[in-house]
C-alpha positions as protocol buffer text, in pm:
chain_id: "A"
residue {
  index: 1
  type: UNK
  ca { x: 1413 y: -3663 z: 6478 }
}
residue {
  index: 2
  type: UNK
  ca { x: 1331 y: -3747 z: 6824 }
}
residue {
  index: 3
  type: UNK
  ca { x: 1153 y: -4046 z: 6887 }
}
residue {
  index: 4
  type: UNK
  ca { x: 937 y: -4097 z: 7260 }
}
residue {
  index: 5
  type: UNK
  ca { x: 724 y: -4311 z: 7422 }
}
residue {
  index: 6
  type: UNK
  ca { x: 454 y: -4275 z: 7586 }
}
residue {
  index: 7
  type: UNK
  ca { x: 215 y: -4410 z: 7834 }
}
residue {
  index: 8
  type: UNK
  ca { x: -183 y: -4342 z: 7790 }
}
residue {
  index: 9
  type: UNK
  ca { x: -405 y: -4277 z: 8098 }
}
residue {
  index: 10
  type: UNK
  ca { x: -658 y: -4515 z: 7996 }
}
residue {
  index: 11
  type: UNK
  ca { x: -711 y: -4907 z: 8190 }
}
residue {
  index: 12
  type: UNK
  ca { x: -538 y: -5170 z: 7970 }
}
residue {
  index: 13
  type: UNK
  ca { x: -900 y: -5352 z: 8047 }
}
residue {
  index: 14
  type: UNK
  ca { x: -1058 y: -5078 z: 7834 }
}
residue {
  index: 15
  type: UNK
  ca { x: -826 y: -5087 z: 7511 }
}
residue {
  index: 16
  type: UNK
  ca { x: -850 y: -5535 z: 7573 }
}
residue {
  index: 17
  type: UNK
  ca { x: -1230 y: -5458 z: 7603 }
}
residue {
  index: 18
  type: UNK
  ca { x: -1227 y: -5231 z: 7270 }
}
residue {
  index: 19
  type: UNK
  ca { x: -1006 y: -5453 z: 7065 }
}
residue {
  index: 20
  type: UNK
  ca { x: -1282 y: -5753 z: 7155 }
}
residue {
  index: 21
  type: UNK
  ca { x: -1545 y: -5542 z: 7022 }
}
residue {
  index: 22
  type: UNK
  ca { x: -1312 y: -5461 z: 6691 }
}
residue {
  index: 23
  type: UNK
  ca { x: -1241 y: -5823 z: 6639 }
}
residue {
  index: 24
  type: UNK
  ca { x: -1573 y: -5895 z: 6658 }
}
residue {
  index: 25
  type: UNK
  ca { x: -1688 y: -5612 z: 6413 }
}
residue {
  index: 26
  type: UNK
  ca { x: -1411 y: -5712 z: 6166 }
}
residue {
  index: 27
  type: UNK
  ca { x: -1502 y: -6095 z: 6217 }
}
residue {
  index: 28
  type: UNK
  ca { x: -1905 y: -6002 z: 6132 }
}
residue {
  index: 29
  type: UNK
  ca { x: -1735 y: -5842 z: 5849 }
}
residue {
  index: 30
  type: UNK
  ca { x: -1535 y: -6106 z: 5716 }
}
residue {
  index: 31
  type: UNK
  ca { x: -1196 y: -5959 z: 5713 }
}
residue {
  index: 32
  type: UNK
  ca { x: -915 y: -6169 z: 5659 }
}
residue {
  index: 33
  type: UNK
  ca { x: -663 y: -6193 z: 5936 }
}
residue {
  index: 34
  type: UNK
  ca { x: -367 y: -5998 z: 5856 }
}
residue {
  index: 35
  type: UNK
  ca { x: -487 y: -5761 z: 5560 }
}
residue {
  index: 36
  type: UNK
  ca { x: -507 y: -5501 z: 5812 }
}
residue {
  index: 37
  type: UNK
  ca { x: -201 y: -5284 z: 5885 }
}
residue {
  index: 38
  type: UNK
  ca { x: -269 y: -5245 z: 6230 }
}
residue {
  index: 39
  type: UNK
  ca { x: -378 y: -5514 z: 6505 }
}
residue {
  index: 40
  type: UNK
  ca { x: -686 y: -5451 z: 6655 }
}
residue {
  index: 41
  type: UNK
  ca { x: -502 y: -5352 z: 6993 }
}
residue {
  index: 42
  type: UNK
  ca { x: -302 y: -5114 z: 6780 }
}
residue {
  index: 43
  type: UNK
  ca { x: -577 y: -4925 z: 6627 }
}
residue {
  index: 44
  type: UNK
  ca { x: -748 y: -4914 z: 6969 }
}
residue {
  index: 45
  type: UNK
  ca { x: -447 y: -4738 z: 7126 }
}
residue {
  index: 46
  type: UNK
  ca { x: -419 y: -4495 z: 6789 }
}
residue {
  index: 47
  type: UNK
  ca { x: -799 y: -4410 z: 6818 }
}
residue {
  index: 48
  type: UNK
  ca { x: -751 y: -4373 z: 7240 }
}
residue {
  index: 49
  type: UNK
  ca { x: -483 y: -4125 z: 7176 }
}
residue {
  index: 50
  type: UNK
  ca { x: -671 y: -3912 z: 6961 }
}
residue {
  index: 51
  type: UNK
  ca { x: -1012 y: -3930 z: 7184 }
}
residue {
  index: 52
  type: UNK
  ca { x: -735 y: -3826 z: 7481 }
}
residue {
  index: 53
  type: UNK
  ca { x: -532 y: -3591 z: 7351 }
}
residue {
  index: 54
  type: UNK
  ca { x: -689 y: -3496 z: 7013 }
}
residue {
  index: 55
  type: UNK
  ca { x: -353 y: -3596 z: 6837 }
}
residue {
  index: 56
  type: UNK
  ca { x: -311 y: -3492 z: 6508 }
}
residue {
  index: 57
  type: UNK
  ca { x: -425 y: -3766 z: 6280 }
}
residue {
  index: 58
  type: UNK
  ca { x: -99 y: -3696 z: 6009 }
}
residue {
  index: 59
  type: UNK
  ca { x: 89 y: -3739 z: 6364 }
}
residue {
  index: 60
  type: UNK
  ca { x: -122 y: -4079 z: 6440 }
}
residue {
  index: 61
  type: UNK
  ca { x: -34 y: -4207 z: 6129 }
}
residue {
  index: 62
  type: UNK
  ca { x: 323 y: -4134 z: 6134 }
}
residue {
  index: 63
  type: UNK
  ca { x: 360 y: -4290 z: 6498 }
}
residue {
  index: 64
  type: UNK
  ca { x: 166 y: -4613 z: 6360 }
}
residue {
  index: 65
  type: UNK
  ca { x: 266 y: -4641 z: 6020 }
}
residue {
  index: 66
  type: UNK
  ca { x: 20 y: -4612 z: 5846 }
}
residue {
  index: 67
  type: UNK
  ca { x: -89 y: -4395 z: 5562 }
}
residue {
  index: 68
  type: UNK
  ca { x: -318 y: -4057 z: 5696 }
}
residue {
  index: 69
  type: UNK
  ca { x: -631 y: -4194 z: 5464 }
}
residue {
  index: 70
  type: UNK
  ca { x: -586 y: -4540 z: 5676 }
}
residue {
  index: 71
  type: UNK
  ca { x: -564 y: -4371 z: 6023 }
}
residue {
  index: 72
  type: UNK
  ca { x: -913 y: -4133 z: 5951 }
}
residue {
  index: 73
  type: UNK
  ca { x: -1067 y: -4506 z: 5846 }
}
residue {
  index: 74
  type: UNK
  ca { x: -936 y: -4649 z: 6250 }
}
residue {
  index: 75
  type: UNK
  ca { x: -1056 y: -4403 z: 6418 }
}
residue {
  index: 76
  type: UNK
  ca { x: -1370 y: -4373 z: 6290 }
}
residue {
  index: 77
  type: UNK
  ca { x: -1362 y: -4772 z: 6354 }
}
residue {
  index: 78
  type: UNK
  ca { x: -1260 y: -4742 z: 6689 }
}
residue {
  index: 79
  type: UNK
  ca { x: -1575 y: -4449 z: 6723 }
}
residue {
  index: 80
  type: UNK
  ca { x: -1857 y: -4632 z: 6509 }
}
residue {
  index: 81
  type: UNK
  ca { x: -1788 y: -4959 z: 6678 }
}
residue {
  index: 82
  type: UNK
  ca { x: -1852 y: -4885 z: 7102 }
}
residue {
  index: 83
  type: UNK
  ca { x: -2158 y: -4635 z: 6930 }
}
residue {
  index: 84
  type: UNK
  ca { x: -2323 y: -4945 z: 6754 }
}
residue {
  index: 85
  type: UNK
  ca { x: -2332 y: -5123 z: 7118 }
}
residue {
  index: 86
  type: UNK
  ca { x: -2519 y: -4805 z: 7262 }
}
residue {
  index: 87
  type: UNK
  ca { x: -2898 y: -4828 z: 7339 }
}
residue {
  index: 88
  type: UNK
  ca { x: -3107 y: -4593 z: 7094 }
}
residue {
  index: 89
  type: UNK
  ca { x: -3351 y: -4289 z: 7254 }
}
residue {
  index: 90
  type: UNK
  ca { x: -3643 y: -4553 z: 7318 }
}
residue {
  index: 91
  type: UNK
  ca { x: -3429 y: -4827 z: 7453 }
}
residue {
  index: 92
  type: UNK
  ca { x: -3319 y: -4561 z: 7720 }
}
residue {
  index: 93
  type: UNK
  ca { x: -3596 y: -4449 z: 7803 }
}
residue {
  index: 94
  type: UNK
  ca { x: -3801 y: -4795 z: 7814 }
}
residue {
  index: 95
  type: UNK
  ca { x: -3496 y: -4892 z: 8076 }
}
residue {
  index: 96
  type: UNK
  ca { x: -3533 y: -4608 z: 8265 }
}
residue {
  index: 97
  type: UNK
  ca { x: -3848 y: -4673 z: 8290 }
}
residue {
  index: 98
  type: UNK
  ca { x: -3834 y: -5026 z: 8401 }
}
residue {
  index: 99
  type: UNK
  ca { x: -3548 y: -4884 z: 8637 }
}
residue {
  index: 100
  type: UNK
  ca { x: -3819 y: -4641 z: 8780 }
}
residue {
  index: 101
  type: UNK
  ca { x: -3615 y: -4362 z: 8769 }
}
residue {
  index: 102
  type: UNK
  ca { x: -3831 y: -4044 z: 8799 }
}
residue {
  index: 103
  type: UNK
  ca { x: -3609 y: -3799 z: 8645 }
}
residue {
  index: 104
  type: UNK
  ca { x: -3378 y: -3876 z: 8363 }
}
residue {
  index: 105
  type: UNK
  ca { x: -3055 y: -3664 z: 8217 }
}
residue {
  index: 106
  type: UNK
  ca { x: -3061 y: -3648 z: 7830 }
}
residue {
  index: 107
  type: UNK
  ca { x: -2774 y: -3494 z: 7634 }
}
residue {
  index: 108
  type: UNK
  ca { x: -2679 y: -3462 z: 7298 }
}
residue {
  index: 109
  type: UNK
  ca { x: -2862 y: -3616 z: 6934 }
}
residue {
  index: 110
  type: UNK
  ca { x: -3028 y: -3270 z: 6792 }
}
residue {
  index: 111
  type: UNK
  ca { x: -3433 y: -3240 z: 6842 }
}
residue {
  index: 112
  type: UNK
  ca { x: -3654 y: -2985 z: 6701 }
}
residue {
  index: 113
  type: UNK
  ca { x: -3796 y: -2810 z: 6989 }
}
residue {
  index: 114
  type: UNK
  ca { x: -4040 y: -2516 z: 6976 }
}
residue {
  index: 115
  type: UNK
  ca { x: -4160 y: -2444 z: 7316 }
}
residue {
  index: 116
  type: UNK
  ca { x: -3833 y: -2356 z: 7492 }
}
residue {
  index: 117
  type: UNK
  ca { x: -3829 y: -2028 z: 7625 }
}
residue {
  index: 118
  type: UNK
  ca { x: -3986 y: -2004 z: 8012 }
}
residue {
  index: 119
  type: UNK
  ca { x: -4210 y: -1749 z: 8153 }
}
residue {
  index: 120
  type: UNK
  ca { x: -4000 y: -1581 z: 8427 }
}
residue {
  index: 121
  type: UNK
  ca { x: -4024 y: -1802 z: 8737 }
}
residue {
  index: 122
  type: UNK
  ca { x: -3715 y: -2013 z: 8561 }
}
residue {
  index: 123
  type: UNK
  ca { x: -3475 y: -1728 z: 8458 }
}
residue {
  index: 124
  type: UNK
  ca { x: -3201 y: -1957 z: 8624 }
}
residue {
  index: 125
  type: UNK
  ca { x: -3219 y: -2194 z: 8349 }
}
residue {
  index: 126
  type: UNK
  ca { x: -3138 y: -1968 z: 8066 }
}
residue {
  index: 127
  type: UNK
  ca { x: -2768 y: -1974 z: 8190 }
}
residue {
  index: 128
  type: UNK
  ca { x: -2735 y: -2325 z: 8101 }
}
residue {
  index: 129
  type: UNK
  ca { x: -3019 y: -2364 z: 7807 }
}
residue {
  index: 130
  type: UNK
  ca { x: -3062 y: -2091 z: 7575 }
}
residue {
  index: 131
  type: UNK
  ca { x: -3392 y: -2006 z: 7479 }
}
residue {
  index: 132
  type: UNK
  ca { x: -3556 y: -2133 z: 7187 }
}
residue {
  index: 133
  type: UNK
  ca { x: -3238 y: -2298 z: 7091 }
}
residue {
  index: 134
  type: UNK
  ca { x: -3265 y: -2698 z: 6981 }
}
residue {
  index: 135
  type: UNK
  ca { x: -3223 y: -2937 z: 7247 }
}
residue {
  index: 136
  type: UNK
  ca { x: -2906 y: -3155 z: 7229 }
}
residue {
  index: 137
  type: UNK
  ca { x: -2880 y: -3542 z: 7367 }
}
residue {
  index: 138
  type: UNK
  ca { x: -2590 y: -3738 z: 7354 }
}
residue {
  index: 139
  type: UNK
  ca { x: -2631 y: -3947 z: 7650 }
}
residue {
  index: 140
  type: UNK
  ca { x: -2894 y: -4082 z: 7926 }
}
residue {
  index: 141
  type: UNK
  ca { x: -2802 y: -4078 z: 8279 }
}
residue {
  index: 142
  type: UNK
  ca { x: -2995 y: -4138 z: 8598 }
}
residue {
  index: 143
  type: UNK
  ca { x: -2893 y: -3807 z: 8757 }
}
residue {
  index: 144
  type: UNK
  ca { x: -2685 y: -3833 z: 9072 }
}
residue {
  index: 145
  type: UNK
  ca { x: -2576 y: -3553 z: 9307 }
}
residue {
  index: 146
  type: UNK
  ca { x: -2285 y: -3543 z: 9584 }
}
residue {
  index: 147
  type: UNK
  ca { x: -2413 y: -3525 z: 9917 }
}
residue {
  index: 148
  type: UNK
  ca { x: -2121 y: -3250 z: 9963 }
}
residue {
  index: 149
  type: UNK
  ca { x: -2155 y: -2899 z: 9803 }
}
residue {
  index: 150
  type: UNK
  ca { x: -1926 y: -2694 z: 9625 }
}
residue {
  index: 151
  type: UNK
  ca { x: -1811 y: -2344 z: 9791 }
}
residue {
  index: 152
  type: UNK
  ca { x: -2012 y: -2101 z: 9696 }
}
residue {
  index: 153
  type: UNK
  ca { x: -2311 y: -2280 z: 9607 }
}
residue {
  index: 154
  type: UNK
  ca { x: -2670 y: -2110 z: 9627 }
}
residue {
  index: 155
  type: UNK
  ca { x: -2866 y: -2400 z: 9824 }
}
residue {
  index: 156
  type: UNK
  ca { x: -3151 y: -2203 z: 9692 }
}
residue {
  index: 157
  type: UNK
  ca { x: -3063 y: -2233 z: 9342 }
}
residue {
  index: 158
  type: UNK
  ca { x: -3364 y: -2406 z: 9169 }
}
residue {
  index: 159
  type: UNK
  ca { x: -3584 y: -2296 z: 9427 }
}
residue {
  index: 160
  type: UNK
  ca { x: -3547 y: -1914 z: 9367 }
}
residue {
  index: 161
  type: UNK
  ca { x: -3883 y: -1745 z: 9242 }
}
């Protein structure tokens, strides 16, 4: 075998920020120190490489030692802890509000939607939301645009009848 190292792309703030949150968790939990097999750093890094690179998780636990049962539990850690600190829908949206933000980008939790499909005027649309097809939400963001447009671009893009 061939053993390497390697370097993720990823701020060592971010995996220090991470393991904080971890400890924390695992703290709140009242885990003992040292009955875990990996550090809290450690299982950051394992869970980074997978969000990065979508390593194999028999390959993840191999490269940590630990067993491939252990390394799904990390990982999920390392996901279900930074998704705890997230705001839910209505905290979002009360904040944007507050923020006075007039337009809002939602992406990704599943909602029932009926009324979907648009009379003709926004045709445009359908390339990037498929009629009467549930909306997703995974994320809020205040929408933000580049003052600089890509080659190619129709300027008249959301303005076409």
């Amino acid at each position: 075998m061939i053993t390497y190292r390697a370097t993720p792309d990823v701020p060592r703030e971010l995996v220090c920020h991470l393991s904080l949150l971890l400890s924390a968790e695992r703290r709140r939990l009242g885990t003992r120190s040292g009955s875990r097999a990996l550090t809290c750093f450690e299982q950051v890094v394992m869970g980074l490489r997978w969000f990065r690179d979508r390593t194999d998780r028999g390959a993840l636990s191999r490269d940590h030692g630990v067993s491939r049962a252990t390394a799904y539990r990390y990982i999920d850690e390392v996901i279900d802890v930074p998704a705890d600190q997230a705001p839910d829908l209505h905290q979002a949206l009360r904040r944007a509000i507050d923020e006075g933000l007039t337009r809002l980008i939602l992406d990704g939790t599943v909602i029932a939607n009926t009324a979907v499909s648009w009379p003709g005027r926004l045709r445009q649309i359908h390339a990037f939301f498929r009629a009467r097809s549930p909306d997703q939400l995974r994320a809020t963001a205040a929408p933000w645009t580049s003052p600089w447009l890509p080659a190619g671009y129709k300027r008249n893009f959301w303005n076409a009848a």
